[in-house]
C-alpha positions, 0 to 999 in steps of 0.5 A: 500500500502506497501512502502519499501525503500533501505537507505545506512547510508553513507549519512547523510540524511539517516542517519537522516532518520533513526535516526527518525525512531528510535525514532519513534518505536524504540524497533520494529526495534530493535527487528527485525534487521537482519543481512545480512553481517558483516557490513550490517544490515536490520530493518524493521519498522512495524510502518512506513512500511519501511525496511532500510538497513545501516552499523552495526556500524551506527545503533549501534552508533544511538542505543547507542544515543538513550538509552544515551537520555532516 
């Protein structure tokens, strides 16, 4: 059974959300991030099987966190 969910960065669960999504697998999401407007984004998680929808800058400032951590 595949779960996919909708999540909007402008909440700070989601946010979370997503940055343990980053963690988890983060070079798959970051390899497919596709870019449905100039300030949205989709990542699509193979691993958790979840596609997330956010703001560009939210994922970028997690990606950036996550580099800065390694």
């Amino acid at each position: 059974m595949r779960l996919g969910l909708s999540l909007k960065a402008d909440k700070s669960h989601d946010v979370s959300f997503m940055r343990k999504l980053c963690f988890g697998c983060f070079v798959v999401l970051q390899a497919i991030v596709t870019l449905i407007s100039k300030v949205k984004c989709v990542c699509v998680c193979w691993r958790f099987e979840v596609t997330a929808t956010f703001e560009i800058e939210s994922f970028l400032n997690l990606a950036q966190e996550h580099v800065l951590k390694r």
